[in-house]
DSSP file (Angstrom, degrees, kcal/mol; ACC not computed):
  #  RESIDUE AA STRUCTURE BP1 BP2  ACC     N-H-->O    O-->H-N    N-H-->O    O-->H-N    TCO  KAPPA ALPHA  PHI   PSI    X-CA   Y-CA   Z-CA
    1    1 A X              0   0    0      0, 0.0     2,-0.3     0, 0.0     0, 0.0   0.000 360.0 360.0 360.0 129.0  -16.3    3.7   70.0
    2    2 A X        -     0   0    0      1,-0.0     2,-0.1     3,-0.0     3,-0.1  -0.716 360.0-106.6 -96.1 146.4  -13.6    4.5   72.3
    3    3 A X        -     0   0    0     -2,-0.3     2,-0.3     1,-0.1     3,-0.1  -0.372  43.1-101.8 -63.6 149.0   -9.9    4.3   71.3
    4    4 A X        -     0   0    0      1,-0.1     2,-0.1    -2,-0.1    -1,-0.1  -0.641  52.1-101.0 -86.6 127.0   -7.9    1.0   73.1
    5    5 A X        -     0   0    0     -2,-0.3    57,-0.2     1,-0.1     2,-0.2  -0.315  36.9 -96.5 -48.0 127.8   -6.0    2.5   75.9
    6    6 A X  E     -a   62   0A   0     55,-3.0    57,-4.3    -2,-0.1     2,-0.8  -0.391  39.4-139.4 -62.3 126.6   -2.0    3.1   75.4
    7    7 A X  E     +a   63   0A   0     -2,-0.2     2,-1.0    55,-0.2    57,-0.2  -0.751  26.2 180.0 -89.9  91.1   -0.5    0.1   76.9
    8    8 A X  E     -a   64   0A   0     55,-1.1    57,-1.5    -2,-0.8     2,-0.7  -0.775  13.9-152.3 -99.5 108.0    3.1    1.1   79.2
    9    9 A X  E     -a   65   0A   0     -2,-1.0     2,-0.5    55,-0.2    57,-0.2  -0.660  14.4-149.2 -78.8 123.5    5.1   -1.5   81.1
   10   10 A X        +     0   0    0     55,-3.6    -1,-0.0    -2,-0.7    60,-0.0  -0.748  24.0 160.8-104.7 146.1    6.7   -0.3   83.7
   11   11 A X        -     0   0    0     -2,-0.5     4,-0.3    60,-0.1     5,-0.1   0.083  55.9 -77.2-122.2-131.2   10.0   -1.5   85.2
   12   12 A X  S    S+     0   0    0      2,-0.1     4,-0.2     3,-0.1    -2,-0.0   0.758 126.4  50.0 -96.4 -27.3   12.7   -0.4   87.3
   13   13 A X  S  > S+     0   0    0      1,-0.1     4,-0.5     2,-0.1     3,-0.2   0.835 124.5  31.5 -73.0 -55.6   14.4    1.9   84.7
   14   14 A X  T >4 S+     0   0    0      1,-0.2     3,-0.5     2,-0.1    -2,-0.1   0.644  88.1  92.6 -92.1  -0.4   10.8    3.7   83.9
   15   15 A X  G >> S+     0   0    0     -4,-0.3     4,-1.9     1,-0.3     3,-1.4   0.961  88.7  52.5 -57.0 -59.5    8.7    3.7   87.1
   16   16 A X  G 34 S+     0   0    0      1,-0.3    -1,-0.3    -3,-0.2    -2,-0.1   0.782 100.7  58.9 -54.2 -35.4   10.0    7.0   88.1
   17   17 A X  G << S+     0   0    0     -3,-0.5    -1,-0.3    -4,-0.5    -2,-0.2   0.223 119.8  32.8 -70.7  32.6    9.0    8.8   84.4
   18   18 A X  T <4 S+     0   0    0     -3,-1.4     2,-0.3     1,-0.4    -2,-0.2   0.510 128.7  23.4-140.0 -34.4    5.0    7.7   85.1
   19   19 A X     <  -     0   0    0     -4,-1.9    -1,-0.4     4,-0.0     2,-0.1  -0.971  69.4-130.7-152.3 139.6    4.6    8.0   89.4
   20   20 A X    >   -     0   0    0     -2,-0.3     3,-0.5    -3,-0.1     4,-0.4  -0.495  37.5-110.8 -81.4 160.0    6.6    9.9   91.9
   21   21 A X  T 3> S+     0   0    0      1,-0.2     4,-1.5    -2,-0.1     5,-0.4   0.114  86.9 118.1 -97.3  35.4    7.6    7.4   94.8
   22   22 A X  T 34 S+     0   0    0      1,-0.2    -1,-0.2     2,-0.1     4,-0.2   0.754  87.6  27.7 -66.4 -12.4    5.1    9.3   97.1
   23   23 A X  T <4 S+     0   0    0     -3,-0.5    -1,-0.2     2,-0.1    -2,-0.1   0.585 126.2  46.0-123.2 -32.5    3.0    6.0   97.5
   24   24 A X  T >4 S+     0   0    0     -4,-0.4     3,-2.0     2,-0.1    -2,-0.1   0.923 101.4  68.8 -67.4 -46.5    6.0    3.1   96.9
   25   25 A X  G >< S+     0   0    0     -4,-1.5     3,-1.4     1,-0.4     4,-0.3   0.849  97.9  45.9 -57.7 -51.8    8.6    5.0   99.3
   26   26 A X  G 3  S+     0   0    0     -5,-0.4    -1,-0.4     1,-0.3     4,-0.3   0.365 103.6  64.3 -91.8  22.7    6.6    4.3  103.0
   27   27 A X  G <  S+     0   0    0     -3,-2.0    -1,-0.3     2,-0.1    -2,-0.2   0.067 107.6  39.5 -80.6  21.1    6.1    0.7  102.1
   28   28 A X  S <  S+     0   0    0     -3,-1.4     3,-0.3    50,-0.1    -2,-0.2   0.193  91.0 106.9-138.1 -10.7    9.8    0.3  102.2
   29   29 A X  S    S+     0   0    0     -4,-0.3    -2,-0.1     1,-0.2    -3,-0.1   0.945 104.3   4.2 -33.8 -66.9   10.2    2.9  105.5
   30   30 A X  S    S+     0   0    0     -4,-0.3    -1,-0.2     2,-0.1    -4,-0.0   0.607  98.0 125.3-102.8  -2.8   10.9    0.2  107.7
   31   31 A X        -     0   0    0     -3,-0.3     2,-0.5     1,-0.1    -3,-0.1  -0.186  55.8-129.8 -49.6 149.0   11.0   -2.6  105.7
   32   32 A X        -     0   0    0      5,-0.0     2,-1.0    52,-0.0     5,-0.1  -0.858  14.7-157.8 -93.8  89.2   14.6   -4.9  105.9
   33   33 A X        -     0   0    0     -2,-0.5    49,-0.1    46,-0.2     5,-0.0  -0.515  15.9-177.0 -77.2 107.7   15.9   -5.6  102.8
   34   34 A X    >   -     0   0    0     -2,-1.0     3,-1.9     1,-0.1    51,-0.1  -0.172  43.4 -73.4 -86.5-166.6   18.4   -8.8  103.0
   35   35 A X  T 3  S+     0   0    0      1,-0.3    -1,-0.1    50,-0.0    47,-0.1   0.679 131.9  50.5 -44.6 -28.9   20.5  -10.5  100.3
   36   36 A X  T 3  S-     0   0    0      1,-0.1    -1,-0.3     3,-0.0     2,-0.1   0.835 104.3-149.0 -79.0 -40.5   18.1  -11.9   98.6
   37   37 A X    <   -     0   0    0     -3,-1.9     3,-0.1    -5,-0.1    36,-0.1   0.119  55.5  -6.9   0.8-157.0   16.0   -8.5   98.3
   38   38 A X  S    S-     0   0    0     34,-0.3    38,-0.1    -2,-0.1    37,-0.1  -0.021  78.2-133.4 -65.5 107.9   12.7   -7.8   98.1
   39   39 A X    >   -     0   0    0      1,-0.1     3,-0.7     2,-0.1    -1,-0.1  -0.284  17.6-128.8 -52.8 151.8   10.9  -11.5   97.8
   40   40 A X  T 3  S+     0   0    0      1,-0.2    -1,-0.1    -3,-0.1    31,-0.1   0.442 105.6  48.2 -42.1 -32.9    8.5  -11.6   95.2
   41   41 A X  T 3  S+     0   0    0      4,-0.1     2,-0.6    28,-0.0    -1,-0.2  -0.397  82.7 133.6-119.8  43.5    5.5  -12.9   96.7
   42   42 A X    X   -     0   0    0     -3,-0.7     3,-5.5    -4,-0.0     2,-1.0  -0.905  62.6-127.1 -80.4  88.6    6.2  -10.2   99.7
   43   43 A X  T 3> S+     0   0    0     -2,-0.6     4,-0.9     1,-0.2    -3,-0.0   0.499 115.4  65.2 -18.2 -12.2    2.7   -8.4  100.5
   44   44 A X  H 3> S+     0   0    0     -2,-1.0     4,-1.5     2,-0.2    -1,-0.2   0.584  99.6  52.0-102.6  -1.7    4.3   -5.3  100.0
   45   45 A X  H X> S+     0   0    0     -3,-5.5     3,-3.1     2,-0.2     4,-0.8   0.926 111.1  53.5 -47.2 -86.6    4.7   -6.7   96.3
   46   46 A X  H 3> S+     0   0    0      1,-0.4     4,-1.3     2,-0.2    -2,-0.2   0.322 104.2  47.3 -21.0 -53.2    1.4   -7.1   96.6
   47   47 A X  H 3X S+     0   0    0     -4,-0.9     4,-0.7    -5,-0.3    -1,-0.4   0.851 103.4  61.1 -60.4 -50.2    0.4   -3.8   97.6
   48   48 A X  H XX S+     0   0    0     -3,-3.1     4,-2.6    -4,-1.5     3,-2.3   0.976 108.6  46.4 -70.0 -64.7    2.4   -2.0   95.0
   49   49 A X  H 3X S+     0   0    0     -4,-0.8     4,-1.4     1,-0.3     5,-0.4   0.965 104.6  56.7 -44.6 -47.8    0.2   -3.9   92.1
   50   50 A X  H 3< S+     0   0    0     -4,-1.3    -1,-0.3     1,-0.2    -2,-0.2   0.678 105.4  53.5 -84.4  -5.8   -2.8   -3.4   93.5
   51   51 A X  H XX S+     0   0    0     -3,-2.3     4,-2.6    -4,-0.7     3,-2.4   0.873 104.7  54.5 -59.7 -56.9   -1.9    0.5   93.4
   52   52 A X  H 3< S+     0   0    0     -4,-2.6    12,-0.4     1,-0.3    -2,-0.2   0.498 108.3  49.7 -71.6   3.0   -1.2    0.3   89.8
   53   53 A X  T 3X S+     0   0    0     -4,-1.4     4,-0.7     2,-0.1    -1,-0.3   0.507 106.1  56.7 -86.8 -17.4   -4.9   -1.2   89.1
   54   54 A X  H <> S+     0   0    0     -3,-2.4     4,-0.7    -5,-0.4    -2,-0.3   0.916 112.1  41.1 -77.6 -34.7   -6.4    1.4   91.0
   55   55 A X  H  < S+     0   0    0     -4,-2.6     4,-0.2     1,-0.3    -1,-0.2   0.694 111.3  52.9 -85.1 -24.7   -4.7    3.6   88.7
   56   56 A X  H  4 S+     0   0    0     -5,-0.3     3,-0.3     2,-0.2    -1,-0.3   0.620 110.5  51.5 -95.0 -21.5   -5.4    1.6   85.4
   57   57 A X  H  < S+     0   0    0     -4,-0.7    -2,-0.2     1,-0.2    -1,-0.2   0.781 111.9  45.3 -96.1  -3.4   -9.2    1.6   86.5
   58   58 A X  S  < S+     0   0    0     -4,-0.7     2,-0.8     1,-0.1    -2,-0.2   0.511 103.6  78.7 -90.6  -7.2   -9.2    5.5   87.0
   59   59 A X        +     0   0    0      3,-0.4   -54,-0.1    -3,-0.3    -1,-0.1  -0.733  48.2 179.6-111.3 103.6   -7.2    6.1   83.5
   60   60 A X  S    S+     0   0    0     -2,-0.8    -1,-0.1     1,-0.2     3,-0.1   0.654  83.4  49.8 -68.4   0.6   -9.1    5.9   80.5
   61   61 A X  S    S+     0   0    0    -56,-0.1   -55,-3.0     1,-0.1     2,-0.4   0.784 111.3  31.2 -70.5 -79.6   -6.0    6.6   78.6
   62   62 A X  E     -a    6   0A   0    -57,-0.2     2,-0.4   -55,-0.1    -3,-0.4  -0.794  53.8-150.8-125.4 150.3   -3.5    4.3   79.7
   63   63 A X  E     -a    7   0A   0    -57,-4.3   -55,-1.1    -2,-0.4     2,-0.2  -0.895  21.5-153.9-136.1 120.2   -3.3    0.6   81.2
   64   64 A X  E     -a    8   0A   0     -2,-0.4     2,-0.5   -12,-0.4   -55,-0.2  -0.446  14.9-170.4 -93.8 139.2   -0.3    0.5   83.4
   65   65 A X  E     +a    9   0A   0    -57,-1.5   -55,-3.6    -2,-0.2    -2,-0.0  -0.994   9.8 169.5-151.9 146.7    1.4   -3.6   83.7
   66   66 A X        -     0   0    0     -2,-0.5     5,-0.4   -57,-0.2   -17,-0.1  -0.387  26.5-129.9-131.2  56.9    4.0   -4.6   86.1
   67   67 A X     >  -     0   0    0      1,-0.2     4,-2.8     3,-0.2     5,-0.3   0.233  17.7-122.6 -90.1-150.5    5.1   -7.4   87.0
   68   68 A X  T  4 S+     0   0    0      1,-0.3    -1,-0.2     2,-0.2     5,-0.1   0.735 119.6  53.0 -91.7 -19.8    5.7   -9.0   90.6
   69   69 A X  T >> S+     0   0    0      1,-0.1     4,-2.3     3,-0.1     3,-0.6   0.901 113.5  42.3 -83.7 -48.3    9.3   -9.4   89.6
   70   70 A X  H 3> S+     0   0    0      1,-0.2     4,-1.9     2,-0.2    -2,-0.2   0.878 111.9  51.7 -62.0 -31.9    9.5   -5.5   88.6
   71   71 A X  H 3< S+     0   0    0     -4,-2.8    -1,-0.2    -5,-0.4   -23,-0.2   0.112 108.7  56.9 -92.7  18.4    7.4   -3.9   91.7
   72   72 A X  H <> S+     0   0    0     -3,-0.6     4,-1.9    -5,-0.3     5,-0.3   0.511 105.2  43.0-108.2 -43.5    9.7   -5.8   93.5
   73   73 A X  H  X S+     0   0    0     -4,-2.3     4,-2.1     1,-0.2     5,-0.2   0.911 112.9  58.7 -62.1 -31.4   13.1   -4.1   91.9
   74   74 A X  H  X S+     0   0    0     -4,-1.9     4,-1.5     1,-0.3    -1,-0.2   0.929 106.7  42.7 -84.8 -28.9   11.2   -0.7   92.3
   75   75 A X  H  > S+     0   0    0      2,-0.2     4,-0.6     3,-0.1    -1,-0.3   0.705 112.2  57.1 -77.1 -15.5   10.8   -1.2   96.2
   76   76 A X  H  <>S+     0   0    0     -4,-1.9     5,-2.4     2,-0.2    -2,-0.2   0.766 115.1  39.0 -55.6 -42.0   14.7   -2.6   96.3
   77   77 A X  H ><5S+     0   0    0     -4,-2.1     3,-0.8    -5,-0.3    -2,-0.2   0.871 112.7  52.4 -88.9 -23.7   15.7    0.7   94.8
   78   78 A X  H 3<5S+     0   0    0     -4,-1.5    -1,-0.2     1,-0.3    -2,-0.2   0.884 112.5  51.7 -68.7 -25.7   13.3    2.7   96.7
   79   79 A X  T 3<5S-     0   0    0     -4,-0.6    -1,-0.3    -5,-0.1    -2,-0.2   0.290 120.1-100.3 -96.2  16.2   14.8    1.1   99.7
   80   80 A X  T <>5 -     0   0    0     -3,-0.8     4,-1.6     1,-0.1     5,-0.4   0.647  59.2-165.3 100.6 -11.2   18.5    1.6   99.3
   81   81 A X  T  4< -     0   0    0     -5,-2.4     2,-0.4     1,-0.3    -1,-0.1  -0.255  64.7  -3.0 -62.1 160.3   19.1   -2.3   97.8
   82   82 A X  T  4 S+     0   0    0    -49,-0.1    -1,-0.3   -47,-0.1    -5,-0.1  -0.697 129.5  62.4 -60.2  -4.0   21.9   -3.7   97.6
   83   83 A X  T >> S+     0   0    0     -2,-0.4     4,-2.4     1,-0.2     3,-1.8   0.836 100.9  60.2 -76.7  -2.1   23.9   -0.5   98.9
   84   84 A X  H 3X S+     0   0    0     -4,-1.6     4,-3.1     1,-0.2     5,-0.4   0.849 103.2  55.5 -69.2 -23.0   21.8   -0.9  102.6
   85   85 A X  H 34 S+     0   0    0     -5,-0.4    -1,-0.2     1,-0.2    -2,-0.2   0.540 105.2  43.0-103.6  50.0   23.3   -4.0  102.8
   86   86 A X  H <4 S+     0   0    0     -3,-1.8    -1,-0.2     2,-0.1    -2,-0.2   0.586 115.5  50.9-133.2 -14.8   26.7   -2.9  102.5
   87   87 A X  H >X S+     0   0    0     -4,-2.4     3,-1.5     2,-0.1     4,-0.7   0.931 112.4  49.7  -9.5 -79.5   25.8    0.0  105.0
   88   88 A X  H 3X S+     0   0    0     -4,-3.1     4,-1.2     2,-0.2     3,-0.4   0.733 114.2  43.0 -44.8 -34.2   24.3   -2.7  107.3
   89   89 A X  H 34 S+     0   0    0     -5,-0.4    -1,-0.2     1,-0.3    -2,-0.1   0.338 112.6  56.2-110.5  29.7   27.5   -4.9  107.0
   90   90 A X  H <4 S+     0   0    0     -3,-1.5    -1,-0.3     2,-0.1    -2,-0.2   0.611 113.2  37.3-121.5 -25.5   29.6   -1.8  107.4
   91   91 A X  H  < S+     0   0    0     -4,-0.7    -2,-0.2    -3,-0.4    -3,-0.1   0.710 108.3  65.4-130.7 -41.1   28.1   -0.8  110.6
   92   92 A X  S  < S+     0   0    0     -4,-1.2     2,-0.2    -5,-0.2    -3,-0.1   0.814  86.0  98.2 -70.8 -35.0   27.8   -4.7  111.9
   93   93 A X  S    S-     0   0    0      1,-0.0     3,-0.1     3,-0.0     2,-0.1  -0.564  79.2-116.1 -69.0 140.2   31.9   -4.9  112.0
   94   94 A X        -     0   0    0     -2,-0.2     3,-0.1     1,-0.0    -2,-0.1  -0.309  47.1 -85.4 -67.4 150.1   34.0   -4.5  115.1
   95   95 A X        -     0   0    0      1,-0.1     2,-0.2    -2,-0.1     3,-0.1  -0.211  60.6 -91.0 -20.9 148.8   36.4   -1.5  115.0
   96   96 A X    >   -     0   0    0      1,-0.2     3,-1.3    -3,-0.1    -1,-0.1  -0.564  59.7 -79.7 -65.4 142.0   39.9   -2.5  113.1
   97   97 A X  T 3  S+     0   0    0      1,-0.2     2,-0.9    -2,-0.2    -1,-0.2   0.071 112.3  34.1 -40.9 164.9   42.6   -3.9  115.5
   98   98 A X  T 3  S+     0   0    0     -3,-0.1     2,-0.4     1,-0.1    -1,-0.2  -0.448  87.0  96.5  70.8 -40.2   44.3   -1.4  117.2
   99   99 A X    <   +     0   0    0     -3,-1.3     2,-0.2    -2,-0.9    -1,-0.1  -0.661  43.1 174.3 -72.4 110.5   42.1    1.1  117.8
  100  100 A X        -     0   0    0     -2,-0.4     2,-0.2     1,-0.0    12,-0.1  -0.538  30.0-106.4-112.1-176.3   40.3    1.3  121.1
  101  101 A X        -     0   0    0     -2,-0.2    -1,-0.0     1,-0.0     7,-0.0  -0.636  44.5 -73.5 -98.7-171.9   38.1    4.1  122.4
  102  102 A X        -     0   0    0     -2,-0.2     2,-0.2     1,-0.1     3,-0.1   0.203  43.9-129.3 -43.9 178.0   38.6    6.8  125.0
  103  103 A X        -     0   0    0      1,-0.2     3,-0.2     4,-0.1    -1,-0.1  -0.396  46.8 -69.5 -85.5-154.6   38.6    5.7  128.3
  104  104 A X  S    S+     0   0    0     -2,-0.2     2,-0.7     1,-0.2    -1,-0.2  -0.510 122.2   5.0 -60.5 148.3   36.2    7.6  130.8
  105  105 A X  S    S+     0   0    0      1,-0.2     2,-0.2    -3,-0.1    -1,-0.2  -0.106 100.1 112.6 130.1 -40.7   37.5   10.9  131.3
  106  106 A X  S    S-     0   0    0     -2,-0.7    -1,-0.2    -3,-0.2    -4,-0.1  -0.557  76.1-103.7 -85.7 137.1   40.3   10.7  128.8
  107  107 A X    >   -     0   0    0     -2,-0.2     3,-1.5     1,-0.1    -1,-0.1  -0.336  21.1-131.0 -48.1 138.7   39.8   13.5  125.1
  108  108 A X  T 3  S+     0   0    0      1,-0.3    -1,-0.1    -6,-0.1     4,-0.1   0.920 101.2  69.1 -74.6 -29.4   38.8   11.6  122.4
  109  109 A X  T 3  S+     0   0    0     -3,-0.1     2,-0.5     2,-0.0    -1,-0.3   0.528  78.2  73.2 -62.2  14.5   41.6   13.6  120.9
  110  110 A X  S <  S-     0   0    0     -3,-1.5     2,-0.1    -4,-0.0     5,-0.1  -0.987  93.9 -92.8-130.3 141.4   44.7   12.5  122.3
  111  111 A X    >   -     0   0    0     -2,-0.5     3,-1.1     1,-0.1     2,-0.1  -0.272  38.7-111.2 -25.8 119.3   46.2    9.0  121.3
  112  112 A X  T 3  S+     0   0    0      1,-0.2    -1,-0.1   -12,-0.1     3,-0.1  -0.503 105.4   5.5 -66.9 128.5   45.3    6.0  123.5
  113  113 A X  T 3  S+     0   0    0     -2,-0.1     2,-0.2     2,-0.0    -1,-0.2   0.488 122.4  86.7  73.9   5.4   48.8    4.8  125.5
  114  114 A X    <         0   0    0     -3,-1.1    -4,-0.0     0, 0.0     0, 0.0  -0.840 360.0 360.0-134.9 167.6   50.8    8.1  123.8
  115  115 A X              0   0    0     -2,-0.2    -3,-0.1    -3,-0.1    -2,-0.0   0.005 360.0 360.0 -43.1 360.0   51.2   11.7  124.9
């Protein structure tokens, strides 16, 4: 008789004590996270479970459970959610009044219109 396998849910807090993000991280390379993040029913959800059954059918040991709502927080955090999108909305604003750039020609060190 074999022993019943140690049961772990993982979440967004614990992922990292069980798996390195060596296999989450590039499914978030290029990914865009908006406000909403990472939808739930996103394929790359999708992907992320269907690691953690390959892993529960190699572990005699442990049975790893996730759900769609957690392997979704762990690819939000892998990707930089919410602080990309204050990055993104940091980079998407015009200059603050006053400031212009060089012209041609001109050092970017010396004052525009002053000495």
């Amino acid at each position: 008789m074999t022993a019943p396998k140690r049961t772990i849910h993982l979440t967004g807090d614990n992922f990292a004590d069980y798996f390195s993000d060596d296999y989450p991280a590039p499914l978030v390379e290029r990914l865009r996270v908006g406000e909403g993040g990472v939808d739930r029913d996103h394929p790359i959800v999708t992907k992320l479970l269907e690691r953690l059954a390959e892993k529960n059918e190699r572990s005699a040991l442990v049975q790893y459970n996730m759900t769609r709502h957690d392997a979704a927080v762990v690819l939000e955090q892998l990707a930089g959610y919410p602080n990309c999108l204050f990055v993104a909305a940091a980079f998407a604003q015009p200059p603050p009044t006053g400031i212009s750039p060089p012209a041609p020609g001109r050092p970017k060190n010396k004052p525009v219109g002053g000495g």
